[in-house]
C-alpha positions in Angstrom: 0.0 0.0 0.0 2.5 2.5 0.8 4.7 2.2 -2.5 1.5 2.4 -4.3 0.6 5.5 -2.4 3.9 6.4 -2.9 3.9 6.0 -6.9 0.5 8.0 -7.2 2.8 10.7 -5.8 5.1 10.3 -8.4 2.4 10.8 -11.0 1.5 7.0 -12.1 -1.6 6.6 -13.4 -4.1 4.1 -10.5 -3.6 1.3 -12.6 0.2 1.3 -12.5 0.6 2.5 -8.7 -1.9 -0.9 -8.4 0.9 -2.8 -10.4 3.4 -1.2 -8.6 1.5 -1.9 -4.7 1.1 -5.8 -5.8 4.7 -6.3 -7.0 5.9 -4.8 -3.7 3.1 -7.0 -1.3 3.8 -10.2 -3.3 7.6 -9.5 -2.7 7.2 -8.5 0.8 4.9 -11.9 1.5 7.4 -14.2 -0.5 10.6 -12.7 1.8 8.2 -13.3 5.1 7.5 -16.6 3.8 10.8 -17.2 3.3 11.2 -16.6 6.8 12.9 -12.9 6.8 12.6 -10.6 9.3 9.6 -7.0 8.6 12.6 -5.0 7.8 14.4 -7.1 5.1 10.1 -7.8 3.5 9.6 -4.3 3.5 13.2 -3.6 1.6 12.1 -7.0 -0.7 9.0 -5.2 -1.4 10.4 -1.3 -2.1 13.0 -3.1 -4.6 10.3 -5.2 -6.0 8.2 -2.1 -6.5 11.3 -0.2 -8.3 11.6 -3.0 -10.3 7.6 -2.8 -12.5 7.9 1.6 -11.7 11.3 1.1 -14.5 9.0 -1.1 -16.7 10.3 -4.9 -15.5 8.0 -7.8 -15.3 6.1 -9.2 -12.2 8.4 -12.0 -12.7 11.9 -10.2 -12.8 10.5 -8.2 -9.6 10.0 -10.4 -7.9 13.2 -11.9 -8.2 14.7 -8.9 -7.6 12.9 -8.4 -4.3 13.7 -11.8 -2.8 17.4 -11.1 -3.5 17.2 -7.5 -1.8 15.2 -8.9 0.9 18.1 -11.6 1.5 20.8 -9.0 0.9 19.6 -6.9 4.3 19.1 -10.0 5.8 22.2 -10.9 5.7 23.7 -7.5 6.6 21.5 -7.5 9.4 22.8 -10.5 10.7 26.2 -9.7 10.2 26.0 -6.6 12.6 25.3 -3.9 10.0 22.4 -0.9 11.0 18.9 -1.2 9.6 20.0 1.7 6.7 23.1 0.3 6.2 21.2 -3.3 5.8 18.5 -1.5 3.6 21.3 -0.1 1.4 22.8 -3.2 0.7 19.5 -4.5 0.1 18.5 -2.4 -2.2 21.8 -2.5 -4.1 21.7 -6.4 -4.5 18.1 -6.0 -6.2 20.1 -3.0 -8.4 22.6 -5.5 -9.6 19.9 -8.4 -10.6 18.5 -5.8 -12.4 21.7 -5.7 -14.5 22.2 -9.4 -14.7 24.2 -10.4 -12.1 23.2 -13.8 -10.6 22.0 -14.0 -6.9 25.1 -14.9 -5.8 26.9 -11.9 -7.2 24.2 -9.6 -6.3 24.6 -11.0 -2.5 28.1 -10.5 -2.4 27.7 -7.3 -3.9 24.8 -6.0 -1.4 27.4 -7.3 1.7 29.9 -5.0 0.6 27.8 -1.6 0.1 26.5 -2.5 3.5 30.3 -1.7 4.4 30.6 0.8 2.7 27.2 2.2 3.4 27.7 2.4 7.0 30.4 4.6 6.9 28.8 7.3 4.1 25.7 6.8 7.0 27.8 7.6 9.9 29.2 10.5 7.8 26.3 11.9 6.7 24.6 11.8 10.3 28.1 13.6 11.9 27.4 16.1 9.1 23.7 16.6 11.0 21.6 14.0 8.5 18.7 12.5 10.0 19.5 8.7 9.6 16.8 7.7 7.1 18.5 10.7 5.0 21.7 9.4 5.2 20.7 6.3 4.1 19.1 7.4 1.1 22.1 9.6 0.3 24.3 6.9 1.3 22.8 4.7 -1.3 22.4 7.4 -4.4 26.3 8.1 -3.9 27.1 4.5 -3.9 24.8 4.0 -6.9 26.5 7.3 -9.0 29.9 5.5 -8.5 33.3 7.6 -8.7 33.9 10.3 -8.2 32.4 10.5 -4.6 31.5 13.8 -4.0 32.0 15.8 -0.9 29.9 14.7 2.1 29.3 17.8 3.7 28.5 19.8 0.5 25.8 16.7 -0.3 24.6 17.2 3.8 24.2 20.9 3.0 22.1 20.0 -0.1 20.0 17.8 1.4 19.6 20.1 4.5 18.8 23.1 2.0 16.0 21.6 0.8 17.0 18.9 -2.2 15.9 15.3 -2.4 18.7 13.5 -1.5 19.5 11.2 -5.0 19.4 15.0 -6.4 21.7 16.4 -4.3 24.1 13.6 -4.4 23.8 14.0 -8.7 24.1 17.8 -8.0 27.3 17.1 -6.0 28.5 14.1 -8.2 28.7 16.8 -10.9 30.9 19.0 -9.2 33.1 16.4 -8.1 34.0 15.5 -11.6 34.2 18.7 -12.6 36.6 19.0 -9.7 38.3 15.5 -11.2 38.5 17.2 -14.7 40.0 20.2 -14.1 42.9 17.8 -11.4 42.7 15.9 -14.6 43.5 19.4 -16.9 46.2 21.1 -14.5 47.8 17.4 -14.0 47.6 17.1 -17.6 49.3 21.0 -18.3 52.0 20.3 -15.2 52.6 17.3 -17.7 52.9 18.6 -21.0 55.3 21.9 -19.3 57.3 18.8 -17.6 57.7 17.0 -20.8 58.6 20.4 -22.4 61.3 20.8 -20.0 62.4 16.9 -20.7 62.5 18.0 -24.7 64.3 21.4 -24.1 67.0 19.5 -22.1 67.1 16.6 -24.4 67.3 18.8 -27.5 70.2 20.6 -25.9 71.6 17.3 -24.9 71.0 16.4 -28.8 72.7 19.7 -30.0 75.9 19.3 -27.9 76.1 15.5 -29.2 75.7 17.2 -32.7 78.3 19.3 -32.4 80.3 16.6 -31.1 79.7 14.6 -33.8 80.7 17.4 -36.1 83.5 17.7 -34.8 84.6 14.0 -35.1 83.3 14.4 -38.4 85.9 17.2 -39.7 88.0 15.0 -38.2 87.1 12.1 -40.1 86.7 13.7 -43.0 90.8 15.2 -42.8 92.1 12.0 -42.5 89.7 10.5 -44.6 91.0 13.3 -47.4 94.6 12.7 -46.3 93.9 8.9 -47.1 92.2 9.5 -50.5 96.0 11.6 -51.2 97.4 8.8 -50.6 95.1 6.8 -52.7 95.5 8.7 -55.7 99.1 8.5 -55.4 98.9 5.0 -55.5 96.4 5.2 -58.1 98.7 7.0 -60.3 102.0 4.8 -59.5 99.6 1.8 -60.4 98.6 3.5 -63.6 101.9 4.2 -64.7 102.8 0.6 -64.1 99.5 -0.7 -65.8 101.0 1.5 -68.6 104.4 -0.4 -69.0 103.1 -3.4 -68.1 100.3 -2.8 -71.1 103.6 -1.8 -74.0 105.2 -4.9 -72.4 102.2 -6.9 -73.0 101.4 -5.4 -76.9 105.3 -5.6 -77.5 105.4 -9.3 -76.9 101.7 -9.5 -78.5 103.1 -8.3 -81.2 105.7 -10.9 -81.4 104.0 -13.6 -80.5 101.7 -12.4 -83.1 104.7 -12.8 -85.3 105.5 -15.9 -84.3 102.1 -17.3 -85.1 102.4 -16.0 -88.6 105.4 -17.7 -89.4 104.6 -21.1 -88.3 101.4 -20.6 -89.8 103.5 -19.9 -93.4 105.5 -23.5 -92.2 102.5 -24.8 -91.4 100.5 -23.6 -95.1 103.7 -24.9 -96.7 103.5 -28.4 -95.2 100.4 -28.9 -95.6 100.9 -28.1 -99.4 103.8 -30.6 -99.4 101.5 -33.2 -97.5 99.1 -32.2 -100.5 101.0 -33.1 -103.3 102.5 -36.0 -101.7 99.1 -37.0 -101.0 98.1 -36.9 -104.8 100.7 -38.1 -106.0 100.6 -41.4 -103.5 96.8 -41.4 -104.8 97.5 -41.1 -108.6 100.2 -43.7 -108.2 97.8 -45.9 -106.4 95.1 -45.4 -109.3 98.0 -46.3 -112.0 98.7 -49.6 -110.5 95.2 -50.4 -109.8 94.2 -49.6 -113.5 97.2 -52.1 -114.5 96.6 -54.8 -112.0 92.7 -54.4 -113.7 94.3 -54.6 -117.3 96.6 -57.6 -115.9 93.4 -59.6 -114.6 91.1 -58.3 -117.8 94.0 -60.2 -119.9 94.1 -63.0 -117.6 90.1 -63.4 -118.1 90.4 -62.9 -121.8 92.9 -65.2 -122.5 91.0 -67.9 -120.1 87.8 -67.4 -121.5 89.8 -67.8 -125.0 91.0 -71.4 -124.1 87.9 -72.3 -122.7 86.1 -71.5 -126.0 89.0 -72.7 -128.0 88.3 -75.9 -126.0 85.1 -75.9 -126.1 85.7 -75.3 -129.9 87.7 -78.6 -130.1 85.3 -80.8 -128.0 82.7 -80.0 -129.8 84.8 -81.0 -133.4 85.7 -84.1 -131.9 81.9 -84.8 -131.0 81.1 -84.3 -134.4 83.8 -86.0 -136.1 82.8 -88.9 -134.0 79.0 -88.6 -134.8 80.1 -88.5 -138.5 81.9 -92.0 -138.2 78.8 -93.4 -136.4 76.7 -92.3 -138.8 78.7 -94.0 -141.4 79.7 -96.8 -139.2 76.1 -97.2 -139.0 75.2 -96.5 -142.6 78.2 -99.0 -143.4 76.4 -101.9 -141.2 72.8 -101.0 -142.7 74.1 -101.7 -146.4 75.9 -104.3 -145.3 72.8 -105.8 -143.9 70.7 -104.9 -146.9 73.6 -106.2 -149.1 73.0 -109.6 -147.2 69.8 -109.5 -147.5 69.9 -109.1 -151.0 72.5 -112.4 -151.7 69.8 -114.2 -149.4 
């Protein structure tokens, strides 16, 4: 009821500060049922409550209302203050809402309820009524860094702001406070590393002229050395030279030399020639008579043969003749025989 009264305050329409006033009972009833103590339902159901006023579902209130209920339960337990205990609470339910598991969230709500007790006991030695300082002890811790000054936030508060907007009011200044640390640290920098790149460009100059100076030096004997080079260049030159009219002079009669032998050479050759030739034609000459010798040879054997085949053949015919007229002989003989018979 009171966080629904508490949202029509805010401006919600009835329907939404009704939606807003179940969320919170249903939260408050789950933490008692879960046996936790009024204090810790009461801070299950303001969470849960905060949770469907930013547009989350019953569900995901609800959820975050048990794990705020069990956040200040714990801090309760452990010795913290109700508002310290409340802060840690509602912080838990905070980092549900950002996806942290319950077991993050818890560990999370134990440590603002640490911290929260000493921005509460702050606040209160700056004159705070204790439910104040627990409110502004939780905005700051919500802001994060840079935590603004606590008695300019108690002097806010005390001048009439709500407490989350004096701790954004003050949050402000403190990081404009942090920038402008940031700005002069930055300058007291940049003029520190000016000073670092005078000295080091002085540093750099004098090594420069150092160097020149070992250059000019350098560069003397390195002019005194190239002297000495082209002395030697020119001795070397002068004995390339002789040693080059050396080299054409006995080029020249080697060159000579080469043209002689090659006249020897021409003129043996020529003699090897001839010889040659001659050797050949003589060759030729007694190959054509050793051919005329065995043409002869052939002649005169194929002469006898015919001459004997001459005589064979006169001898067969002489002989036929005298058979013939042996045989003519014996036939008139016969008939001669005949005839006397």
């Amino acid at each position: 009821g009171s966080e629904a009264a508490k949202a029509i305050h805010d401006g919600k329409s009835a329907a939404d500060a009704a939606k807003v006033g179940i969320a919170a009972g249903k939260a408050a009833q789950v933490a008692l049922d879960a046996g936790l103590s009024k204090q810790a339902a009461q801070v299950a159901g303001m969470a849960a409550a905060k949770a469907v006023g930013e547009g989350r579902s019953p569900a995901q209130a609800a959820k975050e209302g048990l794990v705020a209920g069990q956040a200040m339960q714990a801090a309760l337990d452990s010795g913290a203050s109700t508002e310290a205990a409340s802060v840690a609470g509602l912080m838990a339910g905070k980092a549900v809402s950002e996806g942290k598991t319950p077991a993050q969230a818890l560990k999370e709500g134990a440590a603002a309820a640490k911290a929260a007790q000493k921005l509460i006991d702050a606040f209160v030695k700056e004159g705070l009524a204790p439910e104040d300082a627990a409110e502004a002890a939780s905005a700051m811790l919500a802001a994060g860094p840079p935590q603004p000054d606590i008695a300019a936030v108690a002097d806010l508060i005390e001048g009439g702001l709500d407490p989350e907007e004096a701790i954004a009011q003050a949050h402000n200044i403190a990081k404009n406070k942090e920038n402008a640390a940031a700005a002069r640290g930055l300058a007291a920098s940049e003029e520190e590393a000016a000073k670092k790149a005078a000295a080091a460009a002085a540093a750099a100059d004098k090594k420069a002229k150092a160097q020149q100076a070992e250059l000019a030096k350098a560069e003397a004997a390195a002019d005194k050395e190239r002297a000495a080079a082209d002395a030697a260049a020119k001795k070397a030159a002068a004995a390339q030279a002789a040693a080059d009219k050396k080299g054409k002079d006995q080029a020249a009669a080697e060159s000579k030399a080469e043209a002689a032998a090659k006249k020897v050479k021409d003129l043996a050759d020529k003699a090897a020639a001839k010889k040659k030739a001659a050797d050949q034609t003589a060759a030729e000459k007694a190959a054509e008579e050793k051919a005329a010798r065995a043409a002869a040879e052939q002649a005169r054997s194929e002469a006898a043969a015919q001459a004997r085949r001459v005589a064979e053949e006169t001898r067969a015919a002489e002989a036929a003749k005298k058979e013939a007229a042996r045989q003519e002989a014996a036939e008139a003989k016969a008939a001669a025989h005949a005839a006397r018979r």
